[in-house]
C-alpha positions as CSV (number, residue, x, y, z in Angstrom):
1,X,10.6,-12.9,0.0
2,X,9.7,-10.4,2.9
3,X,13.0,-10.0,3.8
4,X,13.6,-8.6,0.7
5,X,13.9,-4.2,1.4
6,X,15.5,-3.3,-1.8
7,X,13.6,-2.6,-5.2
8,X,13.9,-5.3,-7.8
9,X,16.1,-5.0,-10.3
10,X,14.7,-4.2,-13.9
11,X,16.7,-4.1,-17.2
12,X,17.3,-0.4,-18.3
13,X,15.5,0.9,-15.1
14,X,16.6,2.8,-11.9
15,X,14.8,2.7,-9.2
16,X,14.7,6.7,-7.7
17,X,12.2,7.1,-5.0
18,X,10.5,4.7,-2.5
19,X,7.6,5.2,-0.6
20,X,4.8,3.7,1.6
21,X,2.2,6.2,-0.2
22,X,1.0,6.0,-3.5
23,X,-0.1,9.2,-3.7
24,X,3.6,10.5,-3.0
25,X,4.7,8.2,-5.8
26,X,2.0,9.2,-8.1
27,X,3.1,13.1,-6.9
28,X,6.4,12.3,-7.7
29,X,5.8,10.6,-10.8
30,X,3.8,13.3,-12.4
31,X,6.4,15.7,-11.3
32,X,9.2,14.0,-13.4
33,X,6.9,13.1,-16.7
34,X,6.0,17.2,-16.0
35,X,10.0,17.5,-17.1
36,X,9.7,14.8,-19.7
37,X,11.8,11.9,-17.5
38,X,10.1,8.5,-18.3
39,X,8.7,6.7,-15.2
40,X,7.2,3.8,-14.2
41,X,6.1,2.8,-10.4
42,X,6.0,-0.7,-9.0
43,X,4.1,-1.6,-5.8
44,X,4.5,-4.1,-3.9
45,X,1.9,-2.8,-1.3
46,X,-0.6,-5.7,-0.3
47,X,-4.1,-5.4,-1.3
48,X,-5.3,-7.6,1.2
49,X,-4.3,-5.4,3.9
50,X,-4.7,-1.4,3.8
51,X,-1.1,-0.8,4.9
52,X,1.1,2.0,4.3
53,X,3.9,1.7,6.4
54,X,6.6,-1.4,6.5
55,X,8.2,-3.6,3.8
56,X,4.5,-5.4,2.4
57,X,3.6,-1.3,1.5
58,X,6.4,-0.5,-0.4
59,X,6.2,1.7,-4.1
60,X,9.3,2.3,-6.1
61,X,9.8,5.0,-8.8
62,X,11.6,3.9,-11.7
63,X,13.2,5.8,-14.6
64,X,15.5,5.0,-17.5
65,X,19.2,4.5,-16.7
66,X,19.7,6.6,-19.9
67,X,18.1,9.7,-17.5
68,X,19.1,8.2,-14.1
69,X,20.8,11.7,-13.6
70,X,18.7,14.0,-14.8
71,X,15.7,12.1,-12.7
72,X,17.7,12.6,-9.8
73,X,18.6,16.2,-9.9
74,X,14.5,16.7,-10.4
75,X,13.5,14.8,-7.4
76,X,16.1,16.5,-5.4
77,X,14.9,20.1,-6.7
78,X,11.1,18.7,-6.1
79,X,12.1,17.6,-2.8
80,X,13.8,20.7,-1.5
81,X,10.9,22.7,-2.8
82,X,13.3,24.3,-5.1
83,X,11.4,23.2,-8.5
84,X,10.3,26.2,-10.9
85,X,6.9,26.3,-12.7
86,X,7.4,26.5,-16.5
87,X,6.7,29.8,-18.2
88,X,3.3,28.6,-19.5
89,X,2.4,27.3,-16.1
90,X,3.6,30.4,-14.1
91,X,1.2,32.6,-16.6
92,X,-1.9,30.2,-16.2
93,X,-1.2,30.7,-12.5
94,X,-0.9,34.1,-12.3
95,X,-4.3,34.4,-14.8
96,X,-6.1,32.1,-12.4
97,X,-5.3,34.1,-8.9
């Protein structure tokens, strides 16, 4: 059972991202539902202890298989920094400067 470093497996789901944070996979999360990706995050963090580092304080990211790829090519572009604010976002940006 604690041996155990990789994410379950789950019919129809990926697992993308892994973290010891969930306020990285919540960032993450919102970032791909932002682009219209399905997710769903699984924790297997232990509430009796407040840890966020190691294999009890693990959170997975899962999407769809169907947009495996397209989840992918997000996280890397959110990752590098690369990711582009849509046009309506980029003008309520600019509006609130």
């Amino acid at each position: 059972m604690f041996n155990e470093k990789k994410p379950d497996d789950v019919e129809n789901w990926v697992c993308i991202y892994e973290t010891g944070t969930e306020y990285d996979a919540n960032l993450a999360k919102n970032y791909l539902e932002s682009r219209e990706i399905d997710t769903r995050i699984i924790s297997k963090r232990d509430s009796a202890f407040d840890l966020n580092i190691g294999d009890m304080a693990l959170i997975y990211l899962y999407v769809t298989r169907e947009q495996e790829e397209e989840a992918l090519e997000a996280m890397r572009e959110w990752q590098s920094g690369e990711s582009e604010l849509g046009d309506d976002e980029e003008e309520n940006e600019s509006e609130n400067s």
